[in-house]
N, C-alpha and C positions, 0 to 999 in steps of 0.2 A: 620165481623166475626173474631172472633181469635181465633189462635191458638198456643200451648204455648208444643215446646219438652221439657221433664224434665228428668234430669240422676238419679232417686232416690237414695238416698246413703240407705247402709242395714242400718236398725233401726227406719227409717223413715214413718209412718203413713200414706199410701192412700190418706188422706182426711187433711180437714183443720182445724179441732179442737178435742182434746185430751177428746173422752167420757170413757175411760177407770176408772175402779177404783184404779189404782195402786196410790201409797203414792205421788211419784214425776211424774211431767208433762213428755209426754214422745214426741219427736218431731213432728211435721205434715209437711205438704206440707207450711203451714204459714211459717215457720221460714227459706222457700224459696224465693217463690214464692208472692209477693203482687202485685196484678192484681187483680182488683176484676172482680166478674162476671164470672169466669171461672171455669169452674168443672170438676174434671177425668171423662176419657172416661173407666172405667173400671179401677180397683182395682190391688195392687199388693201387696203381702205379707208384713210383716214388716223384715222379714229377707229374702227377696230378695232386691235387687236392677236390676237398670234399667230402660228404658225408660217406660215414663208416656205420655199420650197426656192427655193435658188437653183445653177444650174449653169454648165458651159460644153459642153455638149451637148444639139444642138438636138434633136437627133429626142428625146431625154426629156424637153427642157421643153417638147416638143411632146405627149407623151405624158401630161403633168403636166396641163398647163393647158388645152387642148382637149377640149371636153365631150362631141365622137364618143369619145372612151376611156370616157366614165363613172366617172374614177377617184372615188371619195368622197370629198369631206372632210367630215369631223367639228366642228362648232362647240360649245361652253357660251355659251349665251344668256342675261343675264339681261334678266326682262321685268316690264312692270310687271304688275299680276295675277297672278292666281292661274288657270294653264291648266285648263280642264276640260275631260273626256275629249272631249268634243265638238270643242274646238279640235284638241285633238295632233290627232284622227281625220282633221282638214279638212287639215293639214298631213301626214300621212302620205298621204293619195290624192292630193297638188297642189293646188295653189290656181290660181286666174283672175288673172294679173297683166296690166296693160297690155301689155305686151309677149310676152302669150299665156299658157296654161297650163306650171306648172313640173308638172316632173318627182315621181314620189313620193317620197317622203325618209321617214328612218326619225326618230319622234321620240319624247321621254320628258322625262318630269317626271322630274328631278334632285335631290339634295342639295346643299349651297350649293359649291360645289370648293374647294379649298382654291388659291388664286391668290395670286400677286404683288400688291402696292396699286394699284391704277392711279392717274396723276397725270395729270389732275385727277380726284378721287375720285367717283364718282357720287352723283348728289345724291339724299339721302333722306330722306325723305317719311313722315313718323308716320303718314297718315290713307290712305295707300294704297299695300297689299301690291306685294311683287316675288317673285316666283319665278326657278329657273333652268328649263333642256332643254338637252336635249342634240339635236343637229337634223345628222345626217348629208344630206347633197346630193350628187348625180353630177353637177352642171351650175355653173356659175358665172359669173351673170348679173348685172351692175350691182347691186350692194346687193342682192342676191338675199333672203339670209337673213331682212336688216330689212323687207324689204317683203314676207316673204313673214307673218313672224312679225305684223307691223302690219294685214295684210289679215283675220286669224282676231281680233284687237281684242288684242292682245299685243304695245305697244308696245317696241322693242327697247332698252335701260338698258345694256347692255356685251354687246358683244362679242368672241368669246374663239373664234378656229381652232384646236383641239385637237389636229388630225391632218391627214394627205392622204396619202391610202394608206397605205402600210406604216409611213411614217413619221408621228413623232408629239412631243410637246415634250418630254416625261418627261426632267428633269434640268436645263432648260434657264428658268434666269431673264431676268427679261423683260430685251433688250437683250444677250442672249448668244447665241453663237453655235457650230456644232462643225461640225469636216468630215469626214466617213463615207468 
C-alpha cells in the first residue's frame, strides 16, 4: 500500500489532469507528485491549500474521504473579524446551510500560525481586523468550511487543512510531499 502526504500549495487542482475549459493549463497534483497509481483520498479547493492524502487503496480512501467514517479534519482559518464567543458557539453546535444543517465541529480562536507565504498573498486591509481558528469537521461538504465560517459573519481570508486524522502537515512545505 502507499501512501503519499501532500502540502497543496493554493491554485493547485485536487486531481491529476487539467479538464477545465479555461484558455491556459492551470496546475494539478501532476506537476507534484509522479507516483503512479495513487489517487486523493477526498478533494480540496483550488483556493485552499493544505494537506492532501493520497493513496492506492480504495477501501482507505474510502475510509478517508467518506463522511459515514467521521474521520476529522483540522483547518487554520483565517477570517476577516474578530470571532466572538457567540460565533465559535454557532459553529461548534452546526450551522443551517443550504444544503441542510452541518455537523458540530470543534472550534477556537487561534494565534496567527506560523505558515508558508501564500502566492498570491492575501490582501490586507488597515481598517478591518483578521483573526485565525482553528475549525475541526467530520464531514466534507462543498466549501464546507467557507460557508460554514461566512454563515456566523466570519468571512473566510485563507484557508489552511492542517490534518485528517492521524495525519497532519508537520514538516512538510507547501508543494512538498512524503510517502509513509
Amino acid at each position: 500500500m502507499t501512501l503519499i502526504l501532500f502540502n497543496k500549495p493554493f491554485g493547485v487542482l485536487s486531481q491529476f489532469t487539467d479538464k477545465g475549459t479555461e484558455g491556459s493549463p492551470r496546475e494539478t497534483l501532476s506537476n507534484y507528485i509522479d507516483v503512479p497509481g495513487v489517487y486523493p483520498a477526498g478533494r480540496l479547493d483550488r483556493d485552499s491549500e493544505g494537506l492532501m492524502v493520497l493513496t492506492d487503496d480504495g477501501r482507505l480512501q474510502a475510509k478517508i474521504a467518506h463522511p459515514r467514517f467521521k474521520k476529522p479534519k483540522t483547518y487554520l482559518a483565517q477570517v476577516e473579524g474578530t470571532p466572538s464567543p457567540d460565533q465559535l458557539q454557532a459553529l461548534r453546535k452546526g450551522v443551517e446551510l443550504k444544503d441542510g444543517m452541518t455537523r458540530p465541529a470543534k472550534a477556537a480562536l487561534i494565534d496567527r500560525p506560523d505558515l508558508w507565504p501564500r502566492n498570491p498573498p492575501v490582501r490586507f486591509r488597515k481598517t478591518v481586523p483578521d483573526a485565525w481558528i482553528s475549525l475541526t469537521i467530520t464531514e466534507g461538504r462543498n466549501r464546507q468550511v467557507r460557508r460554514m465560517t461566512a454563515h456566523v459573519g466570519l468571512p473566510c481570508l485563507r484557508l489552511v487543512r492542517w490534518s485528517v486524522g492521524e495525519w497532519g502537515l508537520d514538516g512538510l512545505s507547501s508543494g512538498e510531499w512524503r510517502k509513509l
